[in-house]
N, C-alpha and C positions, 0 to 999 in steps of 0.2 A: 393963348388965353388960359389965366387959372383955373380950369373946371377941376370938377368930381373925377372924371374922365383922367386927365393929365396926374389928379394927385393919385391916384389908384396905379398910374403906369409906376411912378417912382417911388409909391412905399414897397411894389412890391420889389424893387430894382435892389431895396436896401432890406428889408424884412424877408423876404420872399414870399411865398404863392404857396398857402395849406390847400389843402385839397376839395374844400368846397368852395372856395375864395370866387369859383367863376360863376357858380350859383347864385353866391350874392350878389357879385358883381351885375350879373345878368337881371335883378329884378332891381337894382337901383340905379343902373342905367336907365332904364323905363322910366323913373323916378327923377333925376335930375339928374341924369349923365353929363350932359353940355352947357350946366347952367355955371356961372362962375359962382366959385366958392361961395362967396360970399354975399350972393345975393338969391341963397339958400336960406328961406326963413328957417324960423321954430314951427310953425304952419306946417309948413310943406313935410319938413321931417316926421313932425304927429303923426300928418297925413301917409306918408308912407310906410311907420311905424302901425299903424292899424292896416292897412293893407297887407299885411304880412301873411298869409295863410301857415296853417299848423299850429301846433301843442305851442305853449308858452315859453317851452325850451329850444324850441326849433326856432320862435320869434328873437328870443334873448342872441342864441348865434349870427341869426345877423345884424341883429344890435348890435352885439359885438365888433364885428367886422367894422359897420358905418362910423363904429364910435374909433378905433383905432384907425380909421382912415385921415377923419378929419382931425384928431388931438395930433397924427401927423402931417398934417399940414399945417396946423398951431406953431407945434412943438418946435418941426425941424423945416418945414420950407417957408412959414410965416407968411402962409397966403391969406388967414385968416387974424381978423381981430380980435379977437376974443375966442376961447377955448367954447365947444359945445358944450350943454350940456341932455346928456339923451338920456332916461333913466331906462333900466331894465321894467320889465313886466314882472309881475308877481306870479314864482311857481306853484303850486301847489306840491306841500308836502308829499312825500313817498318814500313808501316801505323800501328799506334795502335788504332784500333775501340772501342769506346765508346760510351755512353748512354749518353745524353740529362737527365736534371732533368725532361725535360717534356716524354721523351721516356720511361723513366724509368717509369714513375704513368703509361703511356698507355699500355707497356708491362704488369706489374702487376697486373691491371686492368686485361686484358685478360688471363690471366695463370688460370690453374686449381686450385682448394681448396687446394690439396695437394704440390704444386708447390710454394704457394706465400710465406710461411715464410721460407723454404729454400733458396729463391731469395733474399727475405728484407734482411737474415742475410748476408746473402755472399755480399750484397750490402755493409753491413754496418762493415763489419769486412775481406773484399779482401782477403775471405779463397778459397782455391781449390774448385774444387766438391769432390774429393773424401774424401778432411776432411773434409768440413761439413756435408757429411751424413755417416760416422764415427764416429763423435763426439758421446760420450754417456753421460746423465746426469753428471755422475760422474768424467768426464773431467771437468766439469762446476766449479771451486772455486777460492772463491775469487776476483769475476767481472772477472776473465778472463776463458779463452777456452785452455785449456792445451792440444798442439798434441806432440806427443811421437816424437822421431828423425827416427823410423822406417817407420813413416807414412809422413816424409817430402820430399819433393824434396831437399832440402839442406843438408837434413841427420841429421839435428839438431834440438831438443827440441826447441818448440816455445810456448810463452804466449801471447797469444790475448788478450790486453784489450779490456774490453766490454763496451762501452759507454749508457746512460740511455737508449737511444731508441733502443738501443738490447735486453738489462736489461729488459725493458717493454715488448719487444717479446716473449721473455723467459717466461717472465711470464704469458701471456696468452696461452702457449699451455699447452696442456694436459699431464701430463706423463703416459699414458698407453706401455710405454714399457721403455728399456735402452736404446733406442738411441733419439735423438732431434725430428727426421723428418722420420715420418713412413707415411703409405698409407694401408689404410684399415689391419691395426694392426700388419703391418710387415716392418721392415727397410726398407729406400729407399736407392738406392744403385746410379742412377745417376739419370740426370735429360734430359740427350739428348733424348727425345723421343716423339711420335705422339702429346702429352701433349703442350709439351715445340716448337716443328714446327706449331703446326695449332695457336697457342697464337703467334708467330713472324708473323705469315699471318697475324693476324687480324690486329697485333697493327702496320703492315705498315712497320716490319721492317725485314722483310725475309734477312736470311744470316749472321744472329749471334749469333756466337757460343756461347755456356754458361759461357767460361770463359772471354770471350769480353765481354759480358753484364753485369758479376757480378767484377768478379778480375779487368780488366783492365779500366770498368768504377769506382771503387772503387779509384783506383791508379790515377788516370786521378782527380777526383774531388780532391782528396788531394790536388795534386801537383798543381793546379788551384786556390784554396782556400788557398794558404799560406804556408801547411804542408813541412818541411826541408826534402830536400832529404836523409840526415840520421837519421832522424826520421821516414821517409816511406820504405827507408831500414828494419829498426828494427822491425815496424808495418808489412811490409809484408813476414818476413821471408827469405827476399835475402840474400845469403850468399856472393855475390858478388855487389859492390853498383852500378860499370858500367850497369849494370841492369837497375839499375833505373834511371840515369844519361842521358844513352842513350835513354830512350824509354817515358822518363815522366817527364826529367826537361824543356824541350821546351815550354812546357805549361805554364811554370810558368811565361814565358815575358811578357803578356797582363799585369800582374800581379803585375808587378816590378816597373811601377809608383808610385804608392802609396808607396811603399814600400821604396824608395828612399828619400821620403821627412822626414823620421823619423830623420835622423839628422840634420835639420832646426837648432833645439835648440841650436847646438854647434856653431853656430856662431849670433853672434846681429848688425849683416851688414842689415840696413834699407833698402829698394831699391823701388825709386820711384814707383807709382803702375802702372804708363808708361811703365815701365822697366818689370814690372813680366810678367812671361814670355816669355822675348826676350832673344836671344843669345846675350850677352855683352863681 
């Protein structure tokens, strides 16, 4: 029988299995596990779409999930008639917290020994916490940081290039073990800890969190300093670019003067220097 059930075994056979996939799994089973596809109302879906407990973003994921389930079963097993159509819930806006180039030397400044090039790199390449103290030399090739699709949030193999001033960091530590970022000769596993809170007292900035200070101050200088939002897509490993559209192209307006005057060249209209400018 074409169920929910059946289509779920085989997109993940072909897609594979993200790491909350059972979660969802688990509460739309309850839902219409065993019911066939296609005699799956828009009802029922509502209905389980408001049943969803949690934040609006926590709803939207597994939105997500039900809607990528069933457009493959459309798309590629053609169990269904007609494509869904499930909309997203409406998030509410939020602030993305970032570092100051001057917050950033004062935090790093105050962080422990162990702490600071874990911090430099993630500053300098807007990796998670959990890849960068997973990363093992042997990811290292070829100027980039190779993370596996088992270890992303997008589920997807990602290649980080490395820019010289990582390249240079790289190079000054020590390699006494396989991994990048050890502490007293044994991997570090995160960085949330008495370490990383008494260095945010000192340096004045109490109440940020480590991927605010590294990932999203990372993503924020980009998009501030010029970087294309489909090129901070790629750089940061989103698999969706409203991501980055939504949370980090606002920045880039201060920005867009400058940016505007590049095509001067195409026209050789003089204009009195009264006139520059005025609105004419």
């Amino acid at each position: 029988m074409k169920t929910f059930n059946k289509a779920v075994e085989k997109y993940h056979k072909i897609k594979g299995e993200n790491k909350n996939d059972k979660t969802y799994l688990k509460y739309f089973n309850g839902c219409f596990g065993d019911v066939p596809l296609n005699e799956i109302s828009k009802e029922q879906i509502l209905e389980a779409k408001l049943e969803i407990k949690g934040t609006p973003g926590t709803v939207n994921r597994y939105i997500s999930f039900l809607r990528a389930v069933l457009n493959f079963a459309y798309d590629e097993l053609e169990w269904l008639d007609r494509r869904p159509k499930i909309s997203r819930v409406k998030e509410p806006a939020r602030e993305i917290k970032y570092l100051t180039v001057e917050e950033a030397a004062k935090l790093h400044e105050e962080l422990p020994d162990h702490l600071r090039a874990p911090f430099l790199f993630s500053l300098l390449t807007g990796v998670r916490m959990s890849n960068c103290f997973g990363l093992k030399w042997e990811h290292i090739k070829d100027n980039k940081a190779w993370i596996n699709a088992d270890k992303t949030k997008s589920g997807r193999s990602i290649a980080i290039p490395l820019n010289t001033a990582c390249l240079d960091l790289l190079n000054s530590l020590e390699r006494n073990s396989e991994y990048l970022f050890t502490y007293a000769g044994r991997r570090l596993t995160r960085a949330s800890n008495t370490g990383w809170y008494n260095a945010l007292k000192r340096a004045g900035l109490e109440g940020f969190k480590w991927h605010e200070a590294t990932r999203h101050t990372w993503a924020s200088h980009h998009s501030m300093n010029g970087t294309s939002i489909h090129a901070l897509k790629t750089l940061g490993g989103w698999s969706n670019i409203d991501v980055v559209v939504n949370n980090y192209a606002h920045l880039s307006d201060d920005y867009l003067s400058k940016a505007c005057e590049n095509v001067n060249p195409l026209v050789s209209l003089e204009l009195d220097n009264s006139k520059r400018g005025e609105i004419i």
